[in-house]
C-alpha positions in Angstrom: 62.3 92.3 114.1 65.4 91.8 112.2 68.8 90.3 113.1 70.5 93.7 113.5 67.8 94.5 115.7 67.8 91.2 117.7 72.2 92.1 117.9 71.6 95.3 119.4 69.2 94.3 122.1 71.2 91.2 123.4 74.5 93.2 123.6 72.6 95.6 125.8 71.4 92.4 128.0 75.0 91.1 127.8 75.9 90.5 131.4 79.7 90.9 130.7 79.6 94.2 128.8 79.9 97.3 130.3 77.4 100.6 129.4 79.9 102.6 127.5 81.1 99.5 125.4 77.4 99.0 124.8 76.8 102.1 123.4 79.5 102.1 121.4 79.5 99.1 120.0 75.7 100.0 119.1 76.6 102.9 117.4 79.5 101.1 115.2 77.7 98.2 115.0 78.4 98.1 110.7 82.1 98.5 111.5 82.9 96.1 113.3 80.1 93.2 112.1 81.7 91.1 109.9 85.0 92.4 109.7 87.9 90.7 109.1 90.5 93.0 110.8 92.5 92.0 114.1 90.9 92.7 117.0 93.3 94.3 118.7 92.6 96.9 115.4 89.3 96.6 115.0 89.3 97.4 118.6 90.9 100.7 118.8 89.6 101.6 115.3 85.6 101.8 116.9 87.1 102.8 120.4 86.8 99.8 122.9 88.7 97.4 125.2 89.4 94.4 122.9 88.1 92.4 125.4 84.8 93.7 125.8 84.7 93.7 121.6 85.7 89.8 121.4 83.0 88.9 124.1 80.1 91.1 121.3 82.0 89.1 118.5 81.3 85.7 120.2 78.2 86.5 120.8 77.4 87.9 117.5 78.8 84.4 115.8 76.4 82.6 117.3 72.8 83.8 115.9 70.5 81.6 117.6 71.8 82.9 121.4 71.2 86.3 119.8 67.3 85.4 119.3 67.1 83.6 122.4 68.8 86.5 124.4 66.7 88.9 122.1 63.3 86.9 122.6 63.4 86.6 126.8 63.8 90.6 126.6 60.8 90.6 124.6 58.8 87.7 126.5 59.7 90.0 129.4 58.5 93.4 128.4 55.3 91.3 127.3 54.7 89.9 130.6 55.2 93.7 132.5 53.2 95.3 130.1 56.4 97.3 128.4 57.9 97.6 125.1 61.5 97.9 123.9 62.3 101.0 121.9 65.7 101.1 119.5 67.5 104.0 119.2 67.0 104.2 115.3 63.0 103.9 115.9 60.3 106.2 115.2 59.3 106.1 119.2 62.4 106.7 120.7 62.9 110.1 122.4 64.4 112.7 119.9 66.1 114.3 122.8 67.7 111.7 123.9 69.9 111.6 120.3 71.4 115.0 121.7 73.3 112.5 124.1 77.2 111.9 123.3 76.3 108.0 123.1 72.4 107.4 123.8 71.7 104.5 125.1 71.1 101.9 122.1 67.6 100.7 124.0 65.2 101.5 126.3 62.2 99.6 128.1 59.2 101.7 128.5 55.9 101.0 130.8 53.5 103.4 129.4 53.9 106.4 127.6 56.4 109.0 127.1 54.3 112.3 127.3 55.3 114.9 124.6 56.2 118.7 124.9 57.8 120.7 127.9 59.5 118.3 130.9 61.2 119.8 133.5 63.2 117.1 135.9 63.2 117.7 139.7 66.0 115.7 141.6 67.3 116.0 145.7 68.6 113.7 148.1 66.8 110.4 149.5 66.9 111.9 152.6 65.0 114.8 152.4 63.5 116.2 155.1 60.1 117.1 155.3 60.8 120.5 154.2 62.6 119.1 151.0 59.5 116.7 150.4 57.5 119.7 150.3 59.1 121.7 148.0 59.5 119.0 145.4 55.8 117.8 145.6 54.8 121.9 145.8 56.8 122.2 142.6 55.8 119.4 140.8 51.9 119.9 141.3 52.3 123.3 140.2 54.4 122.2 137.0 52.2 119.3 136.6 48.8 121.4 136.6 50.9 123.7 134.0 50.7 121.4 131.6 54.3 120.1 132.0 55.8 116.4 132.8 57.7 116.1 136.1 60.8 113.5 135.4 62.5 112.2 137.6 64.4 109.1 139.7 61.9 107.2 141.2 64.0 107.3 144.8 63.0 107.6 147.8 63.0 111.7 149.6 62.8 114.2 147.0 62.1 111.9 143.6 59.2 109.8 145.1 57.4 113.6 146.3 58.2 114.8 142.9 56.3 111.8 141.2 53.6 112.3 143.9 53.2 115.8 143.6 52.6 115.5 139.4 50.1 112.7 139.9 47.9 115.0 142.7 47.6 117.3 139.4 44.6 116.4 137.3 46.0 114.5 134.5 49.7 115.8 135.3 51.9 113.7 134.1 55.5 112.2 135.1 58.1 109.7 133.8 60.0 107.9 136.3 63.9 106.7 135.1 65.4 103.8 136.6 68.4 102.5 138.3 67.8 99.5 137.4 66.1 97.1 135.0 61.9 97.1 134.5 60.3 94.3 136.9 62.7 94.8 139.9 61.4 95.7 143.2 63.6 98.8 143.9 63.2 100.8 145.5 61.2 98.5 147.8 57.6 99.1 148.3 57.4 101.3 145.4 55.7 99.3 142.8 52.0 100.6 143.7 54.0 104.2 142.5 55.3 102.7 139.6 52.1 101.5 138.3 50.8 105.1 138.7 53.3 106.7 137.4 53.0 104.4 134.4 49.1 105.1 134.0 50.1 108.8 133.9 53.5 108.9 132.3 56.2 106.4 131.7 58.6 104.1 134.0 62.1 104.1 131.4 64.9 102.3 132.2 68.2 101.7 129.5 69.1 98.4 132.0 68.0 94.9 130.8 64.7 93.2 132.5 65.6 92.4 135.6 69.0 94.2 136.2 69.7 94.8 140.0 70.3 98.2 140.7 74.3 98.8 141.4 76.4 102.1 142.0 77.4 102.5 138.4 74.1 102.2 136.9 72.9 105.3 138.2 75.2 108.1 136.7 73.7 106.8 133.8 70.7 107.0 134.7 71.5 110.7 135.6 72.0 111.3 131.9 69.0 110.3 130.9 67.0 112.5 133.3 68.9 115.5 132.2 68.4 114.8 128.5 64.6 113.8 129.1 64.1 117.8 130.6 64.4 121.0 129.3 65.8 121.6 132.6 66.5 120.5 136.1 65.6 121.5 139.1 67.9 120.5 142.5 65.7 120.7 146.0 68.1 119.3 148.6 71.4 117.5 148.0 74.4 116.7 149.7 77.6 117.3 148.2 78.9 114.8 145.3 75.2 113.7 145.4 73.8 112.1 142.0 71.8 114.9 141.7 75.0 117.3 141.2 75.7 115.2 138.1 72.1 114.9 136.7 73.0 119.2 137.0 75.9 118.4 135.2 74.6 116.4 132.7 71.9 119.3 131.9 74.6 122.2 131.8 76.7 119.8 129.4 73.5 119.3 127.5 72.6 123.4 127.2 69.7 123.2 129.3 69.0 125.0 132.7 69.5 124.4 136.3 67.7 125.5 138.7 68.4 125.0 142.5 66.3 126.0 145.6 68.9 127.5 148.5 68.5 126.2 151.9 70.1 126.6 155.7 73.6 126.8 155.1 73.9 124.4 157.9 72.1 122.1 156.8 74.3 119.3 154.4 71.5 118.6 152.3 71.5 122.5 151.4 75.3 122.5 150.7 74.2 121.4 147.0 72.0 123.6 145.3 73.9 126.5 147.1 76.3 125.6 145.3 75.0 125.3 142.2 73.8 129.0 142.8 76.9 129.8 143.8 78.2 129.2 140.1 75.7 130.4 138.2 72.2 128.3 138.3 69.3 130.7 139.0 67.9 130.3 142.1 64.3 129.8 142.1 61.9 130.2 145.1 58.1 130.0 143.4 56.8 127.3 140.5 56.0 130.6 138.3 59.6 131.2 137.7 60.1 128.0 135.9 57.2 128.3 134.1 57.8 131.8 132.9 61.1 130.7 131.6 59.9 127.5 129.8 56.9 129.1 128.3 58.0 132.9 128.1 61.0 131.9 125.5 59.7 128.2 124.5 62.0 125.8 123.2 64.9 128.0 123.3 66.5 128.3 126.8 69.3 130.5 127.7 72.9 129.7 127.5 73.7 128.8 131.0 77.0 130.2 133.0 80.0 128.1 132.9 80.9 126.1 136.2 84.0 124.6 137.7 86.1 121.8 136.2 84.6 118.9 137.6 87.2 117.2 139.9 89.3 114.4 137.8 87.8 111.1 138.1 89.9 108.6 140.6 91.7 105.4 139.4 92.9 104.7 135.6 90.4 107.2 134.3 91.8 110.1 136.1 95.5 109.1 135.0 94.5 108.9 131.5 93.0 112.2 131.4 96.1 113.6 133.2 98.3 113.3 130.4 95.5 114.4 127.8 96.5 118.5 127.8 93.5 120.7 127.3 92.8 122.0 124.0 95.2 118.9 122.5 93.8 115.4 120.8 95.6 112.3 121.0 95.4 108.9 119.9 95.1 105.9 122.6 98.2 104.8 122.1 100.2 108.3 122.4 98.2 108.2 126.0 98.6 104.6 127.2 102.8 105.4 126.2 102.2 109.0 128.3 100.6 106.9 131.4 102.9 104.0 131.1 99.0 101.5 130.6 98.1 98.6 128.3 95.8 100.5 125.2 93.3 98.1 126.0 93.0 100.1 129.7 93.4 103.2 128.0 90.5 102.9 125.4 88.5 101.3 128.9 89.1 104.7 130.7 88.8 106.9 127.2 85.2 104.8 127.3 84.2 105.9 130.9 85.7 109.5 130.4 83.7 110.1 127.2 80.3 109.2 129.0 81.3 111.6 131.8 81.7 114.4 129.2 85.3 114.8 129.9 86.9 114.0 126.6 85.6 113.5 123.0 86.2 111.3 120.7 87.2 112.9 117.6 87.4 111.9 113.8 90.5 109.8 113.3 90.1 108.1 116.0 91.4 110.4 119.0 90.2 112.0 121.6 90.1 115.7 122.9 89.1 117.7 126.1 
């Protein structure tokens, strides 16, 4: 592998280096490599906290910690029976370059199946009722030819990976929380090695990452760019499943949500999803109809609500961004009274959400 190559995977195994700043400095990686601007320029020039670019310029000046860092990843993979995919390589998921910022690397256990995938999400705490539906819909996607994706939780994702593997040779690709070789959920690696035998365990996390709160949102992405669609079973509201929805609405796929007991919390989600516009489905056969009656091509899917402003620094950022406006970081960091460096951090963290863009010049848009 070369040394670019060997750069890119230890800044995604950087313990100090957040996701977005990952993928971003990924993605400039020729800007910024070598150059002999200021940091504090150079900075908001390729769109991250200068601190988060000086810790990828130290490491980057020092290229035998690169191919150390860069070999354990490898050793690792090795010894779990994985591979490392780049975002520039022939392997790596087309689908997933119709992300705002794909993730620059990915560990794979087996194989990513090709063609039609349809992800189906819900709460960990499905009832049994919930279970059923998800492993009932899987099977009968899985038998159909098409690959079930989805979280490797507990409740809904764990019935939906069961449900495609009960399918002769259905297949199903699992995305992680967390890095490849950790024990999380526990008592799921027996699943995990099926899955992999059938389908593909992926995570974007470094070997060994522990699973915490912020890595699975971006997980969520993933999913949702992974599927031509998603299908909700059970989910509470502000669930991660919502956002995997999200993700796929932002992405122009479709949602699909099963209604439950309007009692019921776990039904308060996918109700509402119908309730704004994703087609309520109640029988395998209307997935597949849609998937293989048009192909490819789905149907442009209703608009939903603003989500709800982030809380913190990047929720008082995109306050004083107006809609249908662009500015540059430091018009907004004057505007919100903030240091640019917290600015470009919150621009960074809005941007994956899909609440602003970053626009040609440098600025950023909503």
């Amino acid at each position: 592998m070369n040394d670019l190559n060997d750069l890119i995977v230890a800044l995604n195994a950087h313990p100090r280096l957040s996701r977005p700043a990952v993928y971003r400095l990924a993605e400039e990686l020729e800007r910024w490599l070598g150059s002999t601007e200021p940091p504090e320029r150079l900075a908001a020039r390729i769109g991250v906290p200068k601190a988060q670019l000086e810790k990828a310029l130290a490491l980057a000046a020092k290229p035998a910690q690169v191919a150390a860092a860069a070999a354990r990843e490898r050793e690792e993979a090795a010894r779990l029976g994985a591979r490392i995919v780049l975002a520039g390589e022939p392997a790596y998921p087309a689908v997933l370059r119709h992300l705002h910022l794909p993730p620059p690397v990915l560990s794979v256990r087996g194989e990513l199946p090709m063609g039609h995938a349809v992800a189906i999400v819900g709460s960990r705490k499905a009832d049994p009722y919930g279970r059923e539906v998800a492993e009932v819909f899987a099977r009968s996607l899985a038998a159909a030819g098409v690959t079930v994706v989805s979280g490797f939780a507990r409740g809904v994702d764990a019935a939906a990976h069961r449900g495609a593997l009960s399918a002769p040779e259905g297949r199903t690709v699992a995305v992680l929380g967390c890095g490849l070789g950790v024990d999380y959920p526990s008592g799921h690696a027996d699943l995990g090695k099926e899955i992999a035998a059938r389908g593909a365990v992926v995570s974007e996390l470094p070997f060994g990452a522990e699973p915490r709160a912020w890595h699975f949102p971006v997980r969520n992405r993933v999913i949702a760019a992974l599927s031509a669609g998603t299908l909700v079973v059970q989910a509470a509201p502000r669930s991660g499943s919502l956002v995997t929805a999200r993700h796929a609405l932002d992405l122009g796929r479709q949602v699909w949500a099963v209604p439950g007991r309007i009692f019921d919390e776990r039904s308060l989600g996918p109700n509402a999803l119908i309730r704004d516009g994703a087609a309520l489905v109640q029988h395998p056969k209307e997935i597949l109809e849609e998937l293989f009656g048009i192909g490819a091509t789905l149907p442009a899917t209703p608009e939903t609500p603003e989500p709800e402003p982030p809380p913190g620094l990047a929720g008082q950022v995109l306050g004083v961004l107006p809609k249908g406006a662009s500015r540059a970081p430091e018009e907004l960091a004057s505007a919100a009274g903030l240091p640019v460096d917290q600015v470009l951090g919150a621009l960074l963290e809005l941007e994956l959400g899909g609440l602003v863009k970053r626009m040609a010049g440098g600025v950023y848009g909503r």
